[in-house]
N, C-alpha and C positions, 0 to 999 in steps of 0.2 A: 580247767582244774576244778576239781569235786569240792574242793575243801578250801577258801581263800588262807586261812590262817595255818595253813598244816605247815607251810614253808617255813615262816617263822616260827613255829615250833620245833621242828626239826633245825633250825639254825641254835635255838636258845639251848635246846636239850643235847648241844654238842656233837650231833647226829652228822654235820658236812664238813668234812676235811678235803684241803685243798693236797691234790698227791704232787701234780710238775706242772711246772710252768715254763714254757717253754718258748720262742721266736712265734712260731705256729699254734699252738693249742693249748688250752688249758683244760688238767683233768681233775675234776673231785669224784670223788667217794661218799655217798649218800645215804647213810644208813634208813632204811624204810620202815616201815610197818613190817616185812615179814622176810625181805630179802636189802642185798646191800647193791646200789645201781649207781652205774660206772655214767657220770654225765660229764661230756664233753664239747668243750667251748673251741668252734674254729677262729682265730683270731680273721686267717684271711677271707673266708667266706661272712664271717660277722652269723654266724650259726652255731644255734646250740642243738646236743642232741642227749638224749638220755636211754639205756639200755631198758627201761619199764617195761612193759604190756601197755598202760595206761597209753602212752607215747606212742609206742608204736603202733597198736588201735587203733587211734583216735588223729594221727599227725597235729596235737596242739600241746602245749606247755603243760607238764605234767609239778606237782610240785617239788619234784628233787630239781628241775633244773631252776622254778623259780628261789630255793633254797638256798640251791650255788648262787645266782645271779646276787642274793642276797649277802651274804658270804665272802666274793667277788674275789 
C-alpha cells in the first residue's frame, strides 16, 4: 500500500459501506480517488480481494480492502 494512512481516511470520510453480509462473504463498496471498488471478504478461505488495478497489479493489500478490514 502506497499510502499508510489513505484507509483511515477513506474510513473517516464515509467513503466504505458495508453492502451483505452473508454465511460466506462479506461485500463493501469503497469509494476511491476516482472510481468506486467492489472489496470482498471470503469468510471461508479467510481471503480478501478488492476489484482495483492497484490489486490486481501488484497481488498485495491495496487500501480499499485495508479500509473495509477497518470498517469490519
Amino acid at each position: 500500500m502506497r499510502d499508510p494512512n489513505k484507509a483511515q481516511r477513506l474510513v473517516d470520510g464515509g467513503k466504505v459501506r458495508k453492502v451483505m453480509d452473508t454465511q460466506n462473504r462479506t461485500h463493501f463498496s469503497v469509494e476511491g480517488d476516482t472510481d468506486t471498488h467492489s472489496v470482498i471478504y471470503d469468510k471461508r478461505k479467510a481471503e480478501w480481494t478488492c476489484d482495483c488495478r492497484y490489486s490486481a497489479l501488484t497481488n498485495r493489500e491495496c487500501s480499499h480492502i485495508a479500509a473495509a478490514k477497518i470498517k469490519g
